[in-house]
N, C-alpha and C positions, 0 to 999 in steps of 0.2 A: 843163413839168409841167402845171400848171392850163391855160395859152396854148394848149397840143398838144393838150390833149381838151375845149376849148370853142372861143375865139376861130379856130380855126387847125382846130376839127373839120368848122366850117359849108361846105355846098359851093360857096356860092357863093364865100365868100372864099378858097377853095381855086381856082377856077376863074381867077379876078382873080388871083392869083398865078402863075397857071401861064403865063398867056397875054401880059398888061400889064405886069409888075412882073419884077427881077428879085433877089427875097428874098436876103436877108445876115442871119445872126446874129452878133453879137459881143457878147464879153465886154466892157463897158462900161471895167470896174478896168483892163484893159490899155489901151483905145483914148483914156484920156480922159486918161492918162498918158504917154502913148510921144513922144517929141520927133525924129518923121519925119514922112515926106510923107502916110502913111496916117491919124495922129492929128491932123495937121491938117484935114484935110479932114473928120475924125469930129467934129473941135469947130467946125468951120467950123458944119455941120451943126445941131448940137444945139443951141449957142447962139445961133439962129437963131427958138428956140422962147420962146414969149410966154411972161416971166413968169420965165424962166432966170438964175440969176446960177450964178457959182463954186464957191457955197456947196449948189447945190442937186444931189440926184443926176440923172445923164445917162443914168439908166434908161427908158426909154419903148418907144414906137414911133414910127419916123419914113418919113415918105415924100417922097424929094428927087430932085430930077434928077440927070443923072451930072457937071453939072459943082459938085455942093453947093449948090445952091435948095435950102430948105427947101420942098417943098409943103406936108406937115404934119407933127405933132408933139405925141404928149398919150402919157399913162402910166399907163391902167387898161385895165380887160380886160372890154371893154363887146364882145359878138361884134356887136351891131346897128350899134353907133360905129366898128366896126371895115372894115365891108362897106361902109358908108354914104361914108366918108373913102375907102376905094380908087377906088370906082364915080367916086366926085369925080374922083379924081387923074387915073384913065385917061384923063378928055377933058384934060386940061391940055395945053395943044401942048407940042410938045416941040422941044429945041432939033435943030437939027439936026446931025448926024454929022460931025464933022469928024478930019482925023489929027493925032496928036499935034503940037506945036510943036518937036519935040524929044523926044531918048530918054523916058522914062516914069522919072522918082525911083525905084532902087533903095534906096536907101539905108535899113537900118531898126536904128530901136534896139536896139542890143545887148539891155540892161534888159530887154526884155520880149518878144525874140523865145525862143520856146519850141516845140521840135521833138522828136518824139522819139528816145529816144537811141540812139546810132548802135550796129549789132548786136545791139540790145535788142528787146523785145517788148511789145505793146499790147493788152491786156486789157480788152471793154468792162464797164461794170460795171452792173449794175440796181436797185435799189431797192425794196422794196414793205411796207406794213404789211399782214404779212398773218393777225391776227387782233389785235381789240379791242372791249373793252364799250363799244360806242358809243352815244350818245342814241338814243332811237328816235327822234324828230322829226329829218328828215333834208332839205333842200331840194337843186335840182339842184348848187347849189355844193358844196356838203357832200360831196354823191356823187362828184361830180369830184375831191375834194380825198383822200377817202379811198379811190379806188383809184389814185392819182398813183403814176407810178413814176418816181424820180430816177434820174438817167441819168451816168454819169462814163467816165474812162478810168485803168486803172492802169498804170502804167509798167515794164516791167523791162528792170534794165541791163545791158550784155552780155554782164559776169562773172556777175551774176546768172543768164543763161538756161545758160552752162557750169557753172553749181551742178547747174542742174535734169537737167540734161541726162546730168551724172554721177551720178544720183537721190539729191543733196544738198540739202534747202529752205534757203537763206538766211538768216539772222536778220536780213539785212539788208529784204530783200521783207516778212518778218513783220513786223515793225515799220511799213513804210509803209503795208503793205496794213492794220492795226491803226489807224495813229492817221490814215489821210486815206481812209480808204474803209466804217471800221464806223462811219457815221453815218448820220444821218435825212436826207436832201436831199429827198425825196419832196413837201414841201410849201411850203422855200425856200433861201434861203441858211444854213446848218449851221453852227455853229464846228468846228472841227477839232479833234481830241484833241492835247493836250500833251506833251510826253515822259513826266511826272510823274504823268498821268493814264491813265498805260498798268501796271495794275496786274500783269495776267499776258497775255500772249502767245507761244503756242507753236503751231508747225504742224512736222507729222513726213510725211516719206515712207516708203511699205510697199511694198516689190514684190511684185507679182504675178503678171509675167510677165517676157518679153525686151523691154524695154523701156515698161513698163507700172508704174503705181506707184497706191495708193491712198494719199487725202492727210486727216489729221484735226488737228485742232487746239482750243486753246479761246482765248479770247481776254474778258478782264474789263475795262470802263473803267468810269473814275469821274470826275466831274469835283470840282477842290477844290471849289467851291462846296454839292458834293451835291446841284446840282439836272439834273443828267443821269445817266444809267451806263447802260450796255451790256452784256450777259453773254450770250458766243454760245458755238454749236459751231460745228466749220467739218469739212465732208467734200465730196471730190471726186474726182478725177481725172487723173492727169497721163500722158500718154505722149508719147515721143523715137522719132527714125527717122532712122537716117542723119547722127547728131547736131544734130538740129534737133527741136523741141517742134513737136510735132502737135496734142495734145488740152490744154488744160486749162479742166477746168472745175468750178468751186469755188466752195461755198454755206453763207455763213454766218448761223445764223440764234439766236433766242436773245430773253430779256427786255430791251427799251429803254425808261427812265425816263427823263422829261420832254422837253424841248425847251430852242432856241435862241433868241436875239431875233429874228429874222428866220423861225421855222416854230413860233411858236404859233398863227398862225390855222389852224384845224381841226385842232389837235394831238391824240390821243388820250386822252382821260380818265385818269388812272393808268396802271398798266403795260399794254405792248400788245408785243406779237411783231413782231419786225422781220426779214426777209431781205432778204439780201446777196446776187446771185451774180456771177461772175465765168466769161468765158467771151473765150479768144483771138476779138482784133478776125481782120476782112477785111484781109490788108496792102496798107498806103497808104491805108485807109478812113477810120483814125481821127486827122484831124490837128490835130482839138481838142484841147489839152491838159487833162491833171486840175485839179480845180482848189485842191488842193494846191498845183498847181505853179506860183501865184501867187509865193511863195517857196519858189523853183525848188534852192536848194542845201540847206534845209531838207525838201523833200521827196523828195529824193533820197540825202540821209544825207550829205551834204559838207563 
């Protein structure tokens, strides 16, 4: 979010990446957890970094050779600290090319391998606040912060897409799509809605056509504590061909009150309008998982 339209804007750290480097994102909470060949080499890596113990998070940015040298390793979003450490690294010799010793470690943690589900469908999701009484005093971080757009993926499973397909919506999808996707991620890490904190959620199909449906819904969250809620509409799109989902594209948008621990820097003042949309991935595009799907049988209704 913030990384994508500063650090990761500039062209020269674009050009250093394109050419020298070859970029990886990962979710930290899985790699720093999983007990396979690929979690070792992520903590080989990171605890590698001056100043690192157990206790601390293995959030940053790092830049290592392929066989896990740490080159470097720090964890803020400096864009000039960011250009300055690549230009570095590029000259670093580098080891030379050799073939493996042996097959390459298949082997991966059950625990936290996460793929999408088989016959089901991938939905990317976006994020945006798009109106609030904001300060007037605004500097460039602020500006970055307040047009961030949170980026995710929704899942559907594959009895699910024969719901849609029969132009049936799921109360199974409402629900997910409810409590792991009507949130603020725009500015960081979100908590998720509870079951408990899903006060109304409904979305209905209307046909329109021969395989064509309009979609509406409303959706209320609150959190117990009363310092978040949510209160959207939801209208879109859906059409089948063939008995396969062609279109779907669905925006929910509505009043969003307060924040998270992790997205009050540059949270909105009071109440601020949030949309949601929802629009079928490229297939085999999207092999990120939601990040709901941290707990992957709670996010999927299991």
């Amino acid at each position: 979010m913030l990384d994508r339209a500063s650090s990761f804007a500039e062209p020269a750290v674009i050009a250093l990446l394109q050419t020298k480097f070859v970029p990886l994102v990962l979710d930290e909470w899985y790699e720093v957890r999983r007990q396979d060949a690929a979690g070792e080499l992520y903590r080989k890596i990171v605890f590698q970094r001056d100043g690192m113990s157990r206790d601390r998070t293995t959030q940053g940015l790092y830049i290592a050779t392929p066989d896990g040298t740490l080159v470097q390793g720090w964890n803020n979003r400096n864009p000039g600290k960011l250009e300055r450490l690549l230009a570095a690294a590029s000259s670093v010799p580098r080891p030379e090319a050799t073939a493996p010793a042996g097959d390459v470690p298949a082997n991966v943690d059950p625990r936290f391998a996460r793929t999408p589900p088989a016959g089901g469908l991938v939905a990317d999701v976006y994020t945006r606040v798009l109106a609030a009484d904001w300060p007037a005093e605004c500097s460039e971080h602020d500006r970055i912060l307040r047009a961030a757009i949170g980026r995710d993926h929704l899942w559907i499973q594959a009895d699910e897409v024969s719901q849609l397909v029969a132009g049936r919506w799921p109360d199974s999808l409402t629900h997910r799509l409810a409590r792991f996707h009507l949130i603020d991620n725009t500015r960081g890490e979100p908590p998720m809605w509870r079951d408990s904190e899903v006060t109304t959620a409904r979305v209905a199909l209307a046909r329109r056509g021969d395989g064509t449906w309009s979609i509406t819904g409303t959706a209320e969250l609150a959190s117990k504590a009363a310092d978040r809620s949510f209160r959207a509409q939801l209208a879109g799109e859906l059409r089948a061909h063939a008995g396969a989902i062609t279109t779907l594209d669905l925006v929910a948008s509505g009043e969003f009150r307060g924040h998270g621990t992790y997205t009050q820097n540059g949270a909105p003042p009071g109440p601020f309008t949030l949309g949601v949309a929802f629009r079928l991935a490229v297939p085999g595009a999207a092999a990120v998982p939601p990040q709901g799907a941290r707990d992957l049988r709670d996010y999927l209704g299991r």
